[in-house]
C-alpha positions as a printed NumPy array, in Angstrom:
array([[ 93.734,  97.914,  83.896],
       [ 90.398,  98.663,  85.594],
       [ 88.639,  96.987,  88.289],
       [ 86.092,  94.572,  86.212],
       [ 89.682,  93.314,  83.716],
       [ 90.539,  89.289,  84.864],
       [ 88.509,  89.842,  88.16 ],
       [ 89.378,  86.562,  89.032],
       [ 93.658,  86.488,  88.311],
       [ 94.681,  84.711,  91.324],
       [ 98.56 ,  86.079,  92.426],
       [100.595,  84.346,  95.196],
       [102.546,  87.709,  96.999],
       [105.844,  86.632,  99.061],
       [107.337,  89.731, 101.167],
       [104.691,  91.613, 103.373],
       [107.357,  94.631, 104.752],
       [107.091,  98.201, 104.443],
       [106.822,  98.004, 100.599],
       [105.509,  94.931,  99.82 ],
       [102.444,  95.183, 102.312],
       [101.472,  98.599, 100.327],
       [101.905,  96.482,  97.17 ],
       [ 99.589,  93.362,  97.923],
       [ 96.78 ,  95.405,  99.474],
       [ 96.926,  97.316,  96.219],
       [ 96.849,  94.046,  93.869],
       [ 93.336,  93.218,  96.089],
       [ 92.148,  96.395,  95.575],
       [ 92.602,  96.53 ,  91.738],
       [ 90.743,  92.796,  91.307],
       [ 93.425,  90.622,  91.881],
       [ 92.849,  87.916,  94.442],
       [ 95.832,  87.587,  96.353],
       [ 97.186,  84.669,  98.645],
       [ 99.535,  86.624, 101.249],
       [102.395,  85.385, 102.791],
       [105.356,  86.392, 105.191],
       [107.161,  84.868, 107.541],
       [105.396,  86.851, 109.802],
       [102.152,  85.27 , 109.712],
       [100.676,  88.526, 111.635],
       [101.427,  90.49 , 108.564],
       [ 99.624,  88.07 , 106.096],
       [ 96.522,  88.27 , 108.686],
       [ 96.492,  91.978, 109.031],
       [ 95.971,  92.017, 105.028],
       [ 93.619,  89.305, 104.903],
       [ 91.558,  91.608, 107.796],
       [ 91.644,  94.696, 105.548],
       [ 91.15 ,  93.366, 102.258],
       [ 88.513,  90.927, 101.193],
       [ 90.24 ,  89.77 ,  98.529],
       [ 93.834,  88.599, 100.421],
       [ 94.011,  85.513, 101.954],
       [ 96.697,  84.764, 104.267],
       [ 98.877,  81.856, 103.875],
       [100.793,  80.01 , 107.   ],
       [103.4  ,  78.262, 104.202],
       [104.516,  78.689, 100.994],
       [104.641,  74.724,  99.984],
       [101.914,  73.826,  98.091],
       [100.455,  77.605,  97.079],
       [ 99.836,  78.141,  93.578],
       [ 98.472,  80.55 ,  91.092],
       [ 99.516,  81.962,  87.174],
       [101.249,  84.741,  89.06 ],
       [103.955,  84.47 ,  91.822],
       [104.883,  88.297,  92.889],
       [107.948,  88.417,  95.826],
       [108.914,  91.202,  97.629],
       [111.988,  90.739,  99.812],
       [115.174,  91.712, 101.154],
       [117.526,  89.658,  98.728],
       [118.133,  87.845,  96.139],
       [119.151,  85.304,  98.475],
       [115.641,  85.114, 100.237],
       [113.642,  85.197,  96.822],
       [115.785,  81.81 ,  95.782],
       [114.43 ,  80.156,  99.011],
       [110.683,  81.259,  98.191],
       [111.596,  80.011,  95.129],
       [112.604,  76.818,  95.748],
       [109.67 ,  76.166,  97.976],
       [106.899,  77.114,  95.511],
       [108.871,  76.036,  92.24 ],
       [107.702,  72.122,  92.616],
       [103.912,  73.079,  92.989],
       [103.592,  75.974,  90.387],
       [102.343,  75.179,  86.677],
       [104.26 ,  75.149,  83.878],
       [104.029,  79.161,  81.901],
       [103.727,  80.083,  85.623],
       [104.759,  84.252,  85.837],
       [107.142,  84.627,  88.68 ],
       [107.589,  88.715,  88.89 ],
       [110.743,  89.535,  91.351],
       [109.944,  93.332,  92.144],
       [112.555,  92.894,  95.197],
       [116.282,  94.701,  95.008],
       [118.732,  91.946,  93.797],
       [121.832,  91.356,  92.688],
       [121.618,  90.478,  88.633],
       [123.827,  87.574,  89.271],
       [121.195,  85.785,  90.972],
       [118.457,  87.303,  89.029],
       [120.54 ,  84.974,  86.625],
       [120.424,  81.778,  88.685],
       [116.938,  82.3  ,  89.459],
       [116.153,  82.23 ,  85.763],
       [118.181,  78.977,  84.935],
       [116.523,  77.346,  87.932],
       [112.916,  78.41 ,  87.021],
       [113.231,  77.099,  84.045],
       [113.861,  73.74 ,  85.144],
       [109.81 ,  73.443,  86.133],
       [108.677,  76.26 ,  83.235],
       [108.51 ,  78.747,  84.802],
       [108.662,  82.187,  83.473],
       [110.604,  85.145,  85.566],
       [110.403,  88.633,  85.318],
       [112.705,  91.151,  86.751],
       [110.85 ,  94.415,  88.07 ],
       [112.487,  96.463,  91.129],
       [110.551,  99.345,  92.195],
       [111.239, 102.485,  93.236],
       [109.096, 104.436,  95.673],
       [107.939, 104.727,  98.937],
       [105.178, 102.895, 100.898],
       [102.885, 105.364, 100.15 ],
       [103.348, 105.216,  96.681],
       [103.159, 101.352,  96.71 ],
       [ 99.691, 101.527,  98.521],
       [ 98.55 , 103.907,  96.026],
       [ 99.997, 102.081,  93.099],
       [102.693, 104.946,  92.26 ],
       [105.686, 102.975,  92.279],
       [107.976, 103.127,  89.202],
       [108.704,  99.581,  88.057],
       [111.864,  98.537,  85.88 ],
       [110.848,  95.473,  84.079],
       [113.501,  93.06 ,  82.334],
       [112.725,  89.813,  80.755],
       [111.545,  88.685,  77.338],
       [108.999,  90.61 ,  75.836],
       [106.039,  87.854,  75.483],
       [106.865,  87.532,  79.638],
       [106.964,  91.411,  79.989],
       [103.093,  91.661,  77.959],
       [101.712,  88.504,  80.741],
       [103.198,  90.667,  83.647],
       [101.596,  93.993,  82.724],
       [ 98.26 ,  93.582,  84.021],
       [100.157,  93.221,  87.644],
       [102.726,  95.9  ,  87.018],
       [100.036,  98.479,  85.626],
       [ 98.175,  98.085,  88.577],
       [100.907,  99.078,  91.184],
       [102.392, 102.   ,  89.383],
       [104.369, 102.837,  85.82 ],
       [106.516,  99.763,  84.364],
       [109.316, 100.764,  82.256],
       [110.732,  98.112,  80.182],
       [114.584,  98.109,  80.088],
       [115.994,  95.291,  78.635],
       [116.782,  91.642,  79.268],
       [116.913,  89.612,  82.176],
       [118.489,  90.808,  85.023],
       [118.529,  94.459,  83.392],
       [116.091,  96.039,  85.707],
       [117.981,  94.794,  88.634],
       [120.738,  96.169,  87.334],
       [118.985,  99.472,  86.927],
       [117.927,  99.646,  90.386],
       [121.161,  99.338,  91.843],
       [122.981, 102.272,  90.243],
       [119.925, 104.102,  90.513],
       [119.993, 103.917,  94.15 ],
       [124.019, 104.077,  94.179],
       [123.049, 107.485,  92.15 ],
       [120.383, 108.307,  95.223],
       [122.782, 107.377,  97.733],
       [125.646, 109.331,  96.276],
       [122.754, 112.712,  96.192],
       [121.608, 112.081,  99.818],
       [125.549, 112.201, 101.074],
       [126.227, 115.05 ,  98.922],
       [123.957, 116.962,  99.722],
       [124.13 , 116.649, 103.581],
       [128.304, 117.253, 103.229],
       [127.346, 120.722, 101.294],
       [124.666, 121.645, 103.515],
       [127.285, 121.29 , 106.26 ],
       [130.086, 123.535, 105.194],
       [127.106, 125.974, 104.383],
       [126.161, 126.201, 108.151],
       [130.045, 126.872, 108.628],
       [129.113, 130.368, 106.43 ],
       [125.796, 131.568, 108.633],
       [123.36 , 129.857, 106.019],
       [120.396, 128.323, 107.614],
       [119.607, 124.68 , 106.328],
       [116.307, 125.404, 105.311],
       [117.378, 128.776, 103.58 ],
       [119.904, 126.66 , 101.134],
       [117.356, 123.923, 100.132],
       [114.922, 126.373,  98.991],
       [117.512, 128.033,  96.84 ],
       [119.17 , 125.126,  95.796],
       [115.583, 123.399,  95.25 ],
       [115.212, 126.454,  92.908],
       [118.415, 126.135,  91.335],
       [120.513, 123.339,  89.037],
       [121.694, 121.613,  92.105],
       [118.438, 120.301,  93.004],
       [117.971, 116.476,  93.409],
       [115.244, 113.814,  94.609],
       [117.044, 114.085,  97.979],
       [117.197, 117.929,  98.156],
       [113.391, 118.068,  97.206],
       [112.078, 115.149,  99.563],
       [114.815, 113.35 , 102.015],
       [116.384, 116.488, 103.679],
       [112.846, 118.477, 103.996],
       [110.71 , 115.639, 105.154],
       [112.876, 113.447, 107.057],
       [115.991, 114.961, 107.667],
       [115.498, 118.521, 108.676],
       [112.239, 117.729, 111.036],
       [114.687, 114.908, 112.482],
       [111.951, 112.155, 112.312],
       [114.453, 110.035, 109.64 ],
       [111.135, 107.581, 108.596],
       [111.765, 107.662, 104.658],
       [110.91 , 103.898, 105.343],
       [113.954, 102.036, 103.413],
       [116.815, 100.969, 106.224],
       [120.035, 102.17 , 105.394],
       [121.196,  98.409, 105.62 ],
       [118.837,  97.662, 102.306],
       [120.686, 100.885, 100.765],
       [123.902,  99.622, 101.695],
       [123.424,  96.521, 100.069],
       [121.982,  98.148,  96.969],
       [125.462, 100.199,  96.777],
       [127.754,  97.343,  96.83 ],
       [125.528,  95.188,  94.287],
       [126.347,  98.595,  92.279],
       [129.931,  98.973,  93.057],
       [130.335,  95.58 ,  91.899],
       [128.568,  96.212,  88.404],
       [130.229,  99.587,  87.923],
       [134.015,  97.763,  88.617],
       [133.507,  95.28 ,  86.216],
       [133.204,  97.16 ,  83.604],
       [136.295,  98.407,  83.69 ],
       [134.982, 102.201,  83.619],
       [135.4  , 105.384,  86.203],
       [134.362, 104.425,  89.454],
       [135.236, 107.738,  91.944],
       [132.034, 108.701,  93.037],
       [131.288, 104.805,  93.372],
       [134.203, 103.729,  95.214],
       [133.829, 107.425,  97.561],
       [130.037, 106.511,  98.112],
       [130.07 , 103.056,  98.701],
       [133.512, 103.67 , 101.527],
       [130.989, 106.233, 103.176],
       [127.909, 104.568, 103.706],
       [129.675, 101.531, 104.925],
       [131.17 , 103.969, 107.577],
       [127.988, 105.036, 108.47 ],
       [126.589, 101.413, 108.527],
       [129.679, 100.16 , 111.31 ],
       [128.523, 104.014, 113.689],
       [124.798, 103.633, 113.371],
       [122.12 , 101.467, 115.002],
       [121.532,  98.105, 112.773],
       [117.999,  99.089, 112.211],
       [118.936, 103.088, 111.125],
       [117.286, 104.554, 108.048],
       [118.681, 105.06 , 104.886],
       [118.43 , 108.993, 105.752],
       [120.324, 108.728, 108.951],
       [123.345, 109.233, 106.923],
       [123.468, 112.314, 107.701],
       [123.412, 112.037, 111.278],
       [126.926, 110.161, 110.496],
       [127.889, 113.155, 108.838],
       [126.374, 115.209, 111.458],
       [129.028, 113.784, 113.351],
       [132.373, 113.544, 112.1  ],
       [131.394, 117.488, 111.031],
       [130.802, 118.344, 114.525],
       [127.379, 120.104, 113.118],
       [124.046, 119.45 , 113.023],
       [121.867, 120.587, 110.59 ],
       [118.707, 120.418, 112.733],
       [117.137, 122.771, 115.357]])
C-alpha cells in the first residue's frame, strides 16, 4: 500500500505500549487516520503531538471507524475494549487483534463479535519496537479469507502478514513461537555458562556459534545486544513472555504429544519470574541463570 491508497481509512488503535505506540504512529504515517487510545491518556496525546493524523481519544465508548486495531497485554484486556466499543461499531466492522492471546479467547471474542457483526481477525506480531515504528513486524494472520483480504491494507502497512489458518491460528502460532524463543534464549545462556567453566570468553563462543549450526535469533540478537553489554532493554517484559509460555504449554499438552522441552522451559522461566523484579525483561533470564550458576557472563 502506498501513501495516496484509501487516504482517508479511519482505524480506532487500542494499546499505546512499547509495541503498539510504534504501530499506530506507523498506521498515521502510511495514510491511515488513526483515533488513539490508552488508558494512559498521556500516551494517546504524545501520538496525537507527533503525528497529524492521530487523534487522541479520552474513552473508548462511543469511538468508531471500519477498522478497530488493539494492542494489549491479554486476551483478557482486548475482551473489555471489546465490549466497550462492540455496541457503537457498524455492522462488517474489521476488528484486527495483533495482541498475544490465548486462542481460547480469541474464540470467545469471535462468538461475541458476532453478536453486533462484527468481523475479527487474529494477527500477533513479532518484532521489536523498532521494527513496529518502521513497519517491520512479522504478522500471523488467522481468520476467514474475505476478512484476511479487508485487513491487508492495515497489516501491509506495519510489516509482512503471513496467513496461517483459521481463527485463533495465528494466536496459536505466536505462542509456540515464543515458547520456541524462550526455550533458545535459556539455552543458550545455560551453554554459554558451562563454556566460561572451560576459559571460553562469552563473546568468543557467540561468534563461533553465530557462525556455526547452533546459531539462533537469540544467539544473533538477545545475548549480543542486550545481554552481554548488560543493558537487558529487548523491550518485551519477561512477565508478557511468561504468559506467552504457559498459553503454549497449555496447547502443546493437549495434544497429547512430547512436551520435554515445554514442560523444562515453561518450570524455568516461572523460576525466574518468582527471583526477579516484576517489571524484569524477557532477557533477564539469564541473570537468573547467572545466578544459580554462580557465573556471570558479563564484564
Amino acid at each position: 500500500m502506498t501513501d495516496q491508497e484509501e487516504p482517508g481509512t479511519r482505524v480506532v488503535f487500542a494499546g499505546l505500549g512499547a509495541m503498539g505506540g510504534g504501530m499506530c504512529r506507523r498506521l498515521a504515517e502510511r495514510g491511515f487516520a488513526v483515533t488513539a487510545f490508552d488508558l494512559d491518556p498521556a500516551l494517546a496525546r504524545a501520538a496525537a503531538a507527533e503525528q497529524p493524523r492521530v487523534t487522541a481519544a479520552g474513552e473508548l465508548a462511543g469511538l468508531a471507524a471500519p477498522v478497530v486495531v488493539t494492542m494489549l497485554p491479554d486476551g483478557a484486556a482486548v475482551r473489555q475494549v471489546a465490549e466497550q466499543l462492540l455496541p457503537s461499531l457498524a455492522p462488517g466492522t474489521l476488528l484486527i487483534d495483533t495482541s498475544s492471546c490465548d486462542p481460547r479467547d480469541t474464540a470467545e471474542l469471535v462468538v461475541r463479535a458476532a453478536e453486533f457483526a462484527v468481523r475479527v481477525v487474529d494477527a500477533p506480531v513479532s518484532g521489536s519496537p523498532a521494527a513496529a515504528r518502521a513497519g517491520e513486524l512479522t504478522l500471523m494472520a488467522a481468520g476467514a479469507p474475505a476478512d484476511l483480504d479487508a485487513a491487508e491494507p492495515v497489516l501491509a502497512a506495519l510489516g509482512r502478514a503471513h496467513r496461517v489458518g483459521p481463527s485463533g491460528a495465528g494466536h496459536a502460532l505466536k505462542a509456540l513461537n515464543n515458547l520456541l524463543s524462550a526455550v533458545n534464549l535459556a539455552a543458550v545462556a545455560e551453554v554459554l555458562l558451562a563454556g566460561t567453566h572451560f576459559g571460553l570468553a562469552p563473546a568468543v563462543m557467540l561468534e563461533v556459534i553465530n557462525a556455526s549450526t547452533g546459531r539462533n535469533h537469540a544467539s544473533e540478537t538477545k545475548l549480543v545486544d542486550q545481554v552481554l553489554p548488560g543493558s537487558f532493554d529487548s523491550g518485551f517484559a519477561l512477565r508478557l513472555m511468561l504468559k506467552d509460555i504457559r498459553i503454549a504449554d497449555a496447547l502443546v499438552a493437549g495434544t497429547g504429544g512430547p512436551a520435554g522441552f515445554t514442560g523444562a522451559c515453561h518450570a524455568l522461566w516461572e523460576e525466574a519470574a518468582a527471583a526477579l523484579p516484576a517489571g524484569a525483561d524477557n532477557t533477564e533470564v539469564v541473570r537468573h541463570l547467572e545466578l544459580v550458576g554462580g557465573r556471570e557472563l558479563r564484564g
